[in-house]
N, C-alpha and C positions, 0 to 999 in steps of 0.2 A: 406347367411341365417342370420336374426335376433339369434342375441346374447341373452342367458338367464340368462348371469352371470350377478349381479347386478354391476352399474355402480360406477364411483368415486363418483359423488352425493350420491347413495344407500349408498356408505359402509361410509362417513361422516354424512347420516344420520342415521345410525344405531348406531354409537358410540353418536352421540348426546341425541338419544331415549333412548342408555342405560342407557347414565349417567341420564339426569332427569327423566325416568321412575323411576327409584328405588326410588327418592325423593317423586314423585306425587302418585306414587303407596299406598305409606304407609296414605296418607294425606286421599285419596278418599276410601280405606278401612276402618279409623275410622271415617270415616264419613257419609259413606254408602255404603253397597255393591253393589246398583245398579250402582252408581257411578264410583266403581271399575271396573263394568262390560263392563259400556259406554265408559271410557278409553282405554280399552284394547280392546276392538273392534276400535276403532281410531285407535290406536297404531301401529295393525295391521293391517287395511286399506293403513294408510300413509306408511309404510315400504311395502306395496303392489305396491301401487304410483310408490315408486321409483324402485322397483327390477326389475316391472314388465313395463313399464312406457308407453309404446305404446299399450298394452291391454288394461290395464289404463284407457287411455286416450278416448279410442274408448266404452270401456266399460259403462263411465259414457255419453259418448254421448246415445250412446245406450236406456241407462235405462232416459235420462229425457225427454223421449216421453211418459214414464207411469207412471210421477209424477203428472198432475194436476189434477188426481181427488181427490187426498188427498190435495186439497190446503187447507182446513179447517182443518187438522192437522198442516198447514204450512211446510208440507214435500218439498215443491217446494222452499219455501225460504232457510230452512237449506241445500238444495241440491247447493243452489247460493252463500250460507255463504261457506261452507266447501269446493267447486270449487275452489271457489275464495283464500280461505288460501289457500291450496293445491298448487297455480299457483304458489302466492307469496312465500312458500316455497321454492319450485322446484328451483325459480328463483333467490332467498338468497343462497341457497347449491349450485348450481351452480356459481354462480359468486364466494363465498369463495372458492369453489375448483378449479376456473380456468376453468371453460367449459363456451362455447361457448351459449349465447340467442338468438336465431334468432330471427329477425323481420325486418320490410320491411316500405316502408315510409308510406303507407295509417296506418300500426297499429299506426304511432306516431301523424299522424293527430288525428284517432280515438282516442286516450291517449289523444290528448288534446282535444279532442271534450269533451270526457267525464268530464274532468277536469273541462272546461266551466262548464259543466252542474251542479258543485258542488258550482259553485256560489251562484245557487236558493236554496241552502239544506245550506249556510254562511248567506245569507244577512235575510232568514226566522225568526230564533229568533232575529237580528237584528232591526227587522218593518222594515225592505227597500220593503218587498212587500204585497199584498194585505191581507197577511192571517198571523197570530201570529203564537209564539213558539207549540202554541198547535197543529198544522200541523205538527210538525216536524218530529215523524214516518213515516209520509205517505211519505214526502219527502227524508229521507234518505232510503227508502225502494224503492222507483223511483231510486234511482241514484245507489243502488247496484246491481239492477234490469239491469242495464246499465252496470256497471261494469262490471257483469257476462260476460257479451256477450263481452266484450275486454279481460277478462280473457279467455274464449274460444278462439278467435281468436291468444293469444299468445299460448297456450298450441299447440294447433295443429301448429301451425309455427313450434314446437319444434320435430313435427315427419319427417319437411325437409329431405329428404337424410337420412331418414331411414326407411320409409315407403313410397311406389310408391302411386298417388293419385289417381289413377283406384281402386285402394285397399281399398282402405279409400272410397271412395263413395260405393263400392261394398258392405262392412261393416256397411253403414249406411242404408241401407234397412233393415239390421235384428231391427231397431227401426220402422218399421210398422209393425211389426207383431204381438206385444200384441194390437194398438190401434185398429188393423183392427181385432183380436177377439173379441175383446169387441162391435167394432159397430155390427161384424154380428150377437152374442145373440141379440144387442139390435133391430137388425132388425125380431128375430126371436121368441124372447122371450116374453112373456108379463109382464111389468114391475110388478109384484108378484113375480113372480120367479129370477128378476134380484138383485144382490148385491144393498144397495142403493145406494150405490158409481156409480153405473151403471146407475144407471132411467134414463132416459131422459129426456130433458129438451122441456115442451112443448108448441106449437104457437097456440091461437085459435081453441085448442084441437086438434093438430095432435102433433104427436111425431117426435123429430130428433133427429138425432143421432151425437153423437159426442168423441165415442171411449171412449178414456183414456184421452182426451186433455178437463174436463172440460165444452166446450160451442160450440154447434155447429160451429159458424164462425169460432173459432181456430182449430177444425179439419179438416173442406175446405180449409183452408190456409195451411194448414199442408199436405194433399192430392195432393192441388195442386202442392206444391214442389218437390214432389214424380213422381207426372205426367210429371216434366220437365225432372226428372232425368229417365227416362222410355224412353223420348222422345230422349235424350243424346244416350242411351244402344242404340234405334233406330238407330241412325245414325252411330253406329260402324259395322264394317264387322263381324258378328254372325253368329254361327248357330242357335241359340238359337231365330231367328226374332218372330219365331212364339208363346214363351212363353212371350217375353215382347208385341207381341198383342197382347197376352190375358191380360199379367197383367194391361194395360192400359186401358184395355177396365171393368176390375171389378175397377178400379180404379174410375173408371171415374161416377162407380154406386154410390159408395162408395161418392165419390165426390157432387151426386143430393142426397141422403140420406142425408147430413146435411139441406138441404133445405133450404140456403141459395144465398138470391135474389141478392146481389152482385157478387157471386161470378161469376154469367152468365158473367155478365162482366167482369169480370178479366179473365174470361176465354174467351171470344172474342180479347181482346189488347191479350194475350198471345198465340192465337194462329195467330194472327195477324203477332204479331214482330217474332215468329218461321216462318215462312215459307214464310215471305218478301224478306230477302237477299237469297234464292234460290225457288223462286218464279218460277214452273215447273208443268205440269197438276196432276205428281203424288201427290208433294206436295200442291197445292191447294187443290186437293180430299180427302186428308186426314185429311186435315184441315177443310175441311166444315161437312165431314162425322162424327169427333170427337167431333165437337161444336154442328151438327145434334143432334147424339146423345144423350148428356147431356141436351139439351133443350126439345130433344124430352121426354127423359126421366121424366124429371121438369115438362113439360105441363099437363104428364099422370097421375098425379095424383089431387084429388081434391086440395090438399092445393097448388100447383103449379097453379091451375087455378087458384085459389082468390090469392093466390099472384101477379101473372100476372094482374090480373084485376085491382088489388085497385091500380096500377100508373096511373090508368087512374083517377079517382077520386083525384089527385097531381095535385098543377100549373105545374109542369112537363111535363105531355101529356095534359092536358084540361084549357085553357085558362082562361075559365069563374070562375077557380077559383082561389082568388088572394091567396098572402101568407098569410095576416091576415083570410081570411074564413078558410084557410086550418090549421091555428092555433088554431081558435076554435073548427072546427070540430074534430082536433085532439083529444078533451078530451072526444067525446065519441062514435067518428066511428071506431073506432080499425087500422086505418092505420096508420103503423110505420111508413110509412114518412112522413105524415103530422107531427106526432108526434115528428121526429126528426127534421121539422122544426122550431118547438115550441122550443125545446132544446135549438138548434143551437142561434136560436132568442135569447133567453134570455142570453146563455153565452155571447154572443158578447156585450150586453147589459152592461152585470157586467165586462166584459174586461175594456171597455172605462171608468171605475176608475181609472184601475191601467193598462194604456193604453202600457208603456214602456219596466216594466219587470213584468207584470202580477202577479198571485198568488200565485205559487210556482209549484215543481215538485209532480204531484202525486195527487192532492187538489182538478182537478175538479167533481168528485162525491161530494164531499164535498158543492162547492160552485152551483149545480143545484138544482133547483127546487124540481127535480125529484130524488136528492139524484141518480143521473146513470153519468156513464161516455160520453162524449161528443159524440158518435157514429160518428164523423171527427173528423180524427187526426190532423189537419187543425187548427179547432177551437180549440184541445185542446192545442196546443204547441201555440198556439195565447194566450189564456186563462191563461197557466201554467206558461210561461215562457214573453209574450206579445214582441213585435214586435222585440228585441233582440233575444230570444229564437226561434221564427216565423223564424226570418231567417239563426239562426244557426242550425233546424233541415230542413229546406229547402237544406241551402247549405252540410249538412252530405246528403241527398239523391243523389243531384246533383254531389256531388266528385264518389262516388259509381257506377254511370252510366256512368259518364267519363272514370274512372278506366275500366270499361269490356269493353268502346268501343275499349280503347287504347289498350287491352290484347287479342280483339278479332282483330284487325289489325297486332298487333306484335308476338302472340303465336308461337311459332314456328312448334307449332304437330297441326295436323287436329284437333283430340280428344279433345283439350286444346280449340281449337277454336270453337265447338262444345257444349264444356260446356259451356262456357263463352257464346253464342249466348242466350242458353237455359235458362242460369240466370240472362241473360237480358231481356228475354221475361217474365222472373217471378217479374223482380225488377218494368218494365215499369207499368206491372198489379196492383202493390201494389197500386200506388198515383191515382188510379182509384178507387179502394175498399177503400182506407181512404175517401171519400168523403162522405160516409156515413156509415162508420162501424171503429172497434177500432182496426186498423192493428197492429198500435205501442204496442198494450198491449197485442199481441200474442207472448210470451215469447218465448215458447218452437218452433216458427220457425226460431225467429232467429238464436238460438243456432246453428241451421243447418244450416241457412242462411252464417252465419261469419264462419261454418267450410270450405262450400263450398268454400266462397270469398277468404282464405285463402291459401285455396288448389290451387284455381284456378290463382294463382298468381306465384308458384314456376315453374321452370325451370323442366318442364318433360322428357327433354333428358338426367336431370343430378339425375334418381331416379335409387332408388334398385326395384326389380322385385319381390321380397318375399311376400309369405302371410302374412299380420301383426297378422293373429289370430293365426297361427302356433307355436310350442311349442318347 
């Protein structure tokens, strides 16, 4: 059973907190009591951190599925600042007290992946690239942005062998459950009665929905990761079979509620790559019944139809139109992807300046037309980072899908091999949806993304069996 006594880290940090609390204490009193107030809510938090440190840790996964609609408070950034200290604490008390930092060789790749990517955030006020010092928030907000999600990935390293990884996946379901309240008011509510944090964000007057995450696409991508881990619970020996088809199946509503037209396809590669390596008439049938489903669902309604229709009016399905007609049409028949070819166009345009190391991390809102993000993450890491960057976030996808193929070959539990299948069927879908939507800027999945990748990497025959939320 998980220990509640606080650890040698805790009690090093507590004497550390006592001695400068009594200095800071006195400073932020005469200087404001709010100040005093915000302290000592840290203060308490961090001494929380450590006493408590596997709650913790699952707790703030938890809760950052229902930070982005406050992103115009910047609540999602300070959630990525104070992560991030927290890590590097943890990781300072630790080493002066002699305890043990886990980590594995992909986090040292990704440590230096990231590190690269701190290049574009040096040579920026530099002129080594396309955009001046006046970019430079955007860029250091890009690469902490990044940071976080390596700081995620070490923290949960650090629940190794003290927390079983059935547990930890178990535990990250309770982070759907404030986003999937909010979608169902907004599927039920009329936005008068919704919080405005809640309204919906709307297409050619229909409404979708997008939870707590923000922007419709970030909640499909958010769903569908959920959808994989439903499909995982699938595959183990339950009794429970019949609650995870159900959960999959309001999942999956939940899913066409965003009304997002990529997402059809990332849900065809994903259920593709799930049920390829055990390709059987059950699993076919469930597969076509699930994808049935969600298309059937998308067709049924009007905006589903004129969505469907307008790729017909794309060089995509209809020949007779080139990419220049569908560039001007774009500015005033209402098809996004005409429109995103016009985008596309013109970034690549402005790349072949600064063709080598592109603009910077973060910039291209900045640097379009349309003042919007490149809807291809393709174009944008072309753009941001130019063919250096192009092929250091190409080869960070490519080590990634290596990694699960090897983990799905070598695991040694079913279960292990099962998840790893299923987070491969989720990773293959991503460079499908980056082709015309902003995958890399859906923060809040990767969080889950690197906790899963993390987990899915330790040795499951060498785990404790305990609740982690238990007390």
């Amino acid at each position: 059973m998980l220990t509640n006594q606080p650890s040698s880290p805790a009690l090093a940090l507590a004497i550390l907190l006592g001695l400068a609390g009594a200095i800071v204490a006195g400073f932020f009193a005469g200087a404001s009591p709010m100040l005093l107030g915000l302290a000592v809510v840290a203060l308490g938090m961090g001494c929380y951190f450590f006493a408590k440190f596997e709650q913790a840790v699952l707790g703030l996964l938890i809760l950052r599925s229902s930070l982005d609609v406050f992103s115009a408070q910047q609540i999602p950034s300070a959630f990525a600042i104070g992560l991030d200290a927290l890590a590097l604490l943890y990781v300072t008390v630790s080493l002066l007290t002699g305890q043990t930092i886990r980590t594995d060789r992909f986090w040292w790749f990704f440590a230096g992946w990231v590190a690269l990517q701190g290049l574009w955030v040096i040579l920026l006020p530099l002129g080594g690239l396309g955009m001046d010092a006046s970019s430079l928030p955007e860029a250091i907000r890009e690469w902490v942005r990044l940071f976080s999600w390596l700081m995620v990935y070490l923290l949960v390293m650090q629940l190794q062998e003290r927390v079983h990884p059935e547990k930890i996946i178990s535990a990250l379901f309770f982070a759907l459950i404030l986003p999937l309240v909010a979608a169902l008011l907004q599927l039920l509510l009329p936005p008068s009665l919704l919080p405005d944090i809640l309204v919906t964000r709307t297409f050619e007057g229909y409404s979708r929905i997008n939870g707590t995450l923000g922007h419709p696409n970030t909640f499909a991508t958010f769903v569908l990761l959920f959808m994989a881990l439903v499909c995982w619970q699938l595959s183990r020996p339950s009794r429970q079979r019949w609650f995870w088809l159900v959960s999959l199946g309001l999942l999956a509503g939940f899913y066409v509620g965003a009304k997002a037209l990529f997402s059809l396809m990332m849900l065809a590669v994903f259920v593709l790559v799930l049920i390829a390596p055990k390709l059987n008439p059950l699993n076919l049938i469930g597969g076509v019944l699930l994808f049935a489903l969600v298309i059937g669902l998308f067709a049924s309604s009007p905006f589903g139809q004129e969505r469907l229709s307008s790729i017909i009016q794309t060089p995509l399905l209809n020949p007779d139109i080139s990419i220049d007609r569908a560039i001007l049409l774009s500015h005033r028949d209402g098809n996004s992807f005409n429109w995103r070819l016009s985008q596309w166009t013109n970034l690549l345009g402005q790349w072949q300046d600064y063709p080598l190391l592109g603009y910077g991390l973060g910039v291209t809102s900045k640097i379009s037309i349309y003042q919007n993000l490149a809807h291809n993450d393709y174009v944008r890491a072309l753009v941001e980072g130019g063919i250096v960057g192009f092929i250091s976030f190409l080869t960070f996808i490519f080590v990634q899908i290596l990694r699960l193929l090897w983990l799905i070959r070598h695991a040694p539990i079913k279960e292990q091999k099962n998840l790893c299948l299923c987070m491969l069927a989720i990773f293959l879908s991503l460079p499908i949806g980056m082709l015309t939507e902003n995958i890399w800027s859906h923060t809040t999945f990767f969080y889950y993304w690197f906790t899963l990748f993390a987990v899915a990497a330790w040795n499951w025959e060498q785990q404790p069996q305990e609740n982690p939320l238990s007390t």
